[in-house]
C-alpha positions in Angstrom: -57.1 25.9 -51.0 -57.5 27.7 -47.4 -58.1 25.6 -44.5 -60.7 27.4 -41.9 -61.9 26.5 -38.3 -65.6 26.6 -37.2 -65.6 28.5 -33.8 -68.7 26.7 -32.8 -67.1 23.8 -33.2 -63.5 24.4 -31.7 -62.9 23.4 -28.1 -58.6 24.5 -28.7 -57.9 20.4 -27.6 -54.3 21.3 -29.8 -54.5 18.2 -32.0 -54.1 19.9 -35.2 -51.3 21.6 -33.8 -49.6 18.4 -32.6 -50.3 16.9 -35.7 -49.3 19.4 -37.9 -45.7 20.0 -35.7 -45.4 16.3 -36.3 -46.1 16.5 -40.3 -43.1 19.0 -39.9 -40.5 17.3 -37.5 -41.4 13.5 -37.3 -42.1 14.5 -33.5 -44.7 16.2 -31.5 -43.4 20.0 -31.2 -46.2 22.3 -30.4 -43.5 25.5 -31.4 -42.7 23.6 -34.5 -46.2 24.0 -35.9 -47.6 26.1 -38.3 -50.8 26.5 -36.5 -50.9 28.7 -33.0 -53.7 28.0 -30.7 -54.1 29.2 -27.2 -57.5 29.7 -25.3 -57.5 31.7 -22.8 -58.6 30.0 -19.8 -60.3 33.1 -17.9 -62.4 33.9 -20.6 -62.7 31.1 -22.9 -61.6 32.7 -26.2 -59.8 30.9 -28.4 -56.9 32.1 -30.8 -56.2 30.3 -33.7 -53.9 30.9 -37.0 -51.6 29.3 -39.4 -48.5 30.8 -40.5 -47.2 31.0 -44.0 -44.7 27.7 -43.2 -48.4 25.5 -43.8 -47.5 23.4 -46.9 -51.3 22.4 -46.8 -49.7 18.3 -46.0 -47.8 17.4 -49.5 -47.9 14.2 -50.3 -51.0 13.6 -48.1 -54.6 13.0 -48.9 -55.8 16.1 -46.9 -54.3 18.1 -44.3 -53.2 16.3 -41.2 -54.9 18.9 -39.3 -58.8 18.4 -40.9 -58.3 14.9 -40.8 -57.8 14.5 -37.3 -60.0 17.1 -36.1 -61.8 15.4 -33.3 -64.4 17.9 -33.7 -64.8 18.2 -36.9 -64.0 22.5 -36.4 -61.1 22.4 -39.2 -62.3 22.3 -43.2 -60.8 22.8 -46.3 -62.5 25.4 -48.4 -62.1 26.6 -52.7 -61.5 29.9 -52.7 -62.5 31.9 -56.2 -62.5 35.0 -56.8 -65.2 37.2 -58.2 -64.0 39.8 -60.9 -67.5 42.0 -61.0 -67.0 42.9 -57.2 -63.7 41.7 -56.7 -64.9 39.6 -53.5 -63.8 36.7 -52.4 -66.1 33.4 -51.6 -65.3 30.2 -50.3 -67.1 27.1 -50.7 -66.5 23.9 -49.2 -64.3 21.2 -51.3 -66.3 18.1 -51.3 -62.7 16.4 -51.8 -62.0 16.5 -48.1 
């Protein structure tokens, strides 16, 4: 499972970050996330990444962060593996 954000879509409101610091601490605690997301406000771009303390929400039906995606940016994605050319592809988990 990787969870990815659609730029086109992403307009860095932080709810998946609040969510996912609450998931984590019972409390909303932007620094207690695993997800960082600033956006630059001269330029517009956004920067967005989860850390390696994302648990992908145990114990939940999908990750806090895709189901609360006002926008609809954040999906869960399969990832397999292709052993002829050893590249990767991702396609979208019709579970979420």
């Amino acid at each position: 499972m990787k969870i990815i954000r659609d730029t086109n879509l992403c307009y860095a409101c932080k709810t998946c970050q609040l969510i996912c610091s609450f998931h984590h601490t019972k409390t909303f605690w932007p620094d207690q996330s695993s997800i960082f997301l600033s956006r630059n406000p001269q330029n517009g771009v956004i920067k967005w990444c989860i850390d390696s303390t994302c648990d992908g929400c145990l114990n939940e039906v999908e990750p806090l962060c895709v189901k609360y995606c006002v926008y609809g940016a954040i999906k869960v994605v399969k990832e397999t593996v292709e052993n002829k050319e050893n590249q990767t592809t991702y396609e979208y988990s019709s579970k979420y």
